[in-house]
C-alpha positions as MATLAB code, in Angstrom:
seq = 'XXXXXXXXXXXXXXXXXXXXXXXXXXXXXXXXXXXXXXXXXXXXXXXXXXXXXXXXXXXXXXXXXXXXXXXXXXXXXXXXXXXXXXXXXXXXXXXXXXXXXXXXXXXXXXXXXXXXX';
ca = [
     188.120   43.904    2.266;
     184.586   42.387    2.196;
     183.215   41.337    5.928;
     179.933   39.095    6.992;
     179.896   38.107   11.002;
     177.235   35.935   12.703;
     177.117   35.975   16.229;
     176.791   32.561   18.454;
     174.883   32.026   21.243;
     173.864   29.029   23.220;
     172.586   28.413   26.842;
     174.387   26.089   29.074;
     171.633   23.798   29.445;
     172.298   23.334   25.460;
     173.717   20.367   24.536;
     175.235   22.154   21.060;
     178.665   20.633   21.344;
     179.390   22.156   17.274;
     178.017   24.175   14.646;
     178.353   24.335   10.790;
     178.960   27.225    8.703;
     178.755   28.161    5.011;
     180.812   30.845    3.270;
     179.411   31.842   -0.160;
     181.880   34.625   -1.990;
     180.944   36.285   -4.869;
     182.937   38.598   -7.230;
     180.961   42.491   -8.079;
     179.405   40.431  -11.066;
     178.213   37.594   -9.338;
     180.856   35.001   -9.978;
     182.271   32.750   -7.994;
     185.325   34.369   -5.736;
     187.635   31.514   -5.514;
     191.745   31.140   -5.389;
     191.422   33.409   -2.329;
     192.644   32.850    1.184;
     189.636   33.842    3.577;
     190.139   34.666    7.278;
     188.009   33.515    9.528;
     188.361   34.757   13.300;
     186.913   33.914   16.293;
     185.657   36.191   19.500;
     184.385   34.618   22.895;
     183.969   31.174   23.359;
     184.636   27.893   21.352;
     187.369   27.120   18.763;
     187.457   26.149   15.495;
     189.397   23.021   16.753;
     187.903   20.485   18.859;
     190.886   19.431   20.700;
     193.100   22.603   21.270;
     192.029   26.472   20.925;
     191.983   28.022   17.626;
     190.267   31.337   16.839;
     191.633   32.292   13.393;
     191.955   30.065   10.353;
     192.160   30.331    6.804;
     189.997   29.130    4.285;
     190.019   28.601    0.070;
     186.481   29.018   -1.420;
     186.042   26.043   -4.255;
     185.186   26.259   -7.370;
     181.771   27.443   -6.689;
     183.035   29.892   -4.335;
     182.006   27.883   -1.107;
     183.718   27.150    1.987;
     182.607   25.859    5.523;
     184.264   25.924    8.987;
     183.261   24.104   12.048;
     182.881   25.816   15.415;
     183.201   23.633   18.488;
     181.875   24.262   21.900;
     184.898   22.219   23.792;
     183.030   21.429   26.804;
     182.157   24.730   27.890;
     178.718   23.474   29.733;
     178.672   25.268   32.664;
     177.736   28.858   31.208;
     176.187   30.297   28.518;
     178.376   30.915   25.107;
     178.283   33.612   23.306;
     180.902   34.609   20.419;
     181.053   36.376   17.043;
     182.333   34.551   13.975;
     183.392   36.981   11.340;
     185.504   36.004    7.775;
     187.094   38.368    6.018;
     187.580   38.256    2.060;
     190.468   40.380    0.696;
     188.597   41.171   -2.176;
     187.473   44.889   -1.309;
     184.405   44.314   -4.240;
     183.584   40.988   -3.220;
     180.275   39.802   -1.566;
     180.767   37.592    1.410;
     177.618   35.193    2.761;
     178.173   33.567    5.943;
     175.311   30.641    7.046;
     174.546   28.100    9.361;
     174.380   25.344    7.799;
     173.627   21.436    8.400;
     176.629   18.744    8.779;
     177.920   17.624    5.874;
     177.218   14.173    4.985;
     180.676   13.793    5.000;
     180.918   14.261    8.569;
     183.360   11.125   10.475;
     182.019   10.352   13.807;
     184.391    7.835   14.606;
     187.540    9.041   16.449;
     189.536    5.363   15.127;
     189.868    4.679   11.047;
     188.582    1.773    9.909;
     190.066   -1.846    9.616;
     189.246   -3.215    5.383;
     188.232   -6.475    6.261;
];
C-alpha cells in the first residue's frame, strides 16, 4: 500500500467551516493510477460529511488519476481543530499526492435545487 497524510489545523477564532483536497495517484511509471478504490480516513476533528460524522470514505481516481474529498469543520468553534487526513492506495508501487486545494467551481452553495422557470 502507498500512503500520503496531511495534518489539519485551525484555531477557533477561524472561521474555516471546510477544506478541499486533491489526490493525485500515479503508477511506478508515472501513469495515471485509476480503477482503484482509495481510502481515505479521518483522525480528530471534522468529517468528511457536513451533516452527520464520517471519518473513512472511499474514493475512484479519474481518468487522470485525480480525486478530491471535502473535510468539514461541523461547527466545532469553540476549540482549536486539529486532525490528520491520510488516503491509502492499494497499489503497493503507486505514488500517492495529497493537496489542499481551492473549491471547485463546481461547488453548490444553495441547500434548495432550483425551480426552471
Amino acid at each position: 500500500m502507498s500512503i500520503a497524510s496531511t495534518k489539519i489545523v485551525t484555531s477557533k477564532s477561524s472561521n474555516v467551516a471546510r477544506m478541499y483536497f486533491r489526490i493525485a495517484v500515479r503508477k511506478s511509471d508515472g501513469s495515471p493510477l485509476t480503477g482503484v478504490e482509495l481510502r481515505l480516513t479521518l483522525e480528530g476533528d471534522g468529517s468528511f460529511q457536513p451533516n452527520f460524522d464520517s471519518k473513512s470514505v472511499v474514493r475512484v481516481p479519474d481518468a487522470e488519476g485525480n480525486a478530491e474529498v471535502t473535510w468539514y469543520r461541523r461547527n466545532i468553534f469553540s476549540r482549536d481543530i486539529k486532525a490528520t487526513l491520510t488516503v491509502t492506495s492499494p497499489d503497493q508501487s503507486s505514488t500517492v499526492v495529497l493537496e489542499e486545494t481551492e473549491a471547485p467551481a463546481e461547488v453548490k452553495t444553495e441547500w434548495m435545487p432550483r425551480r426552471k422557470i
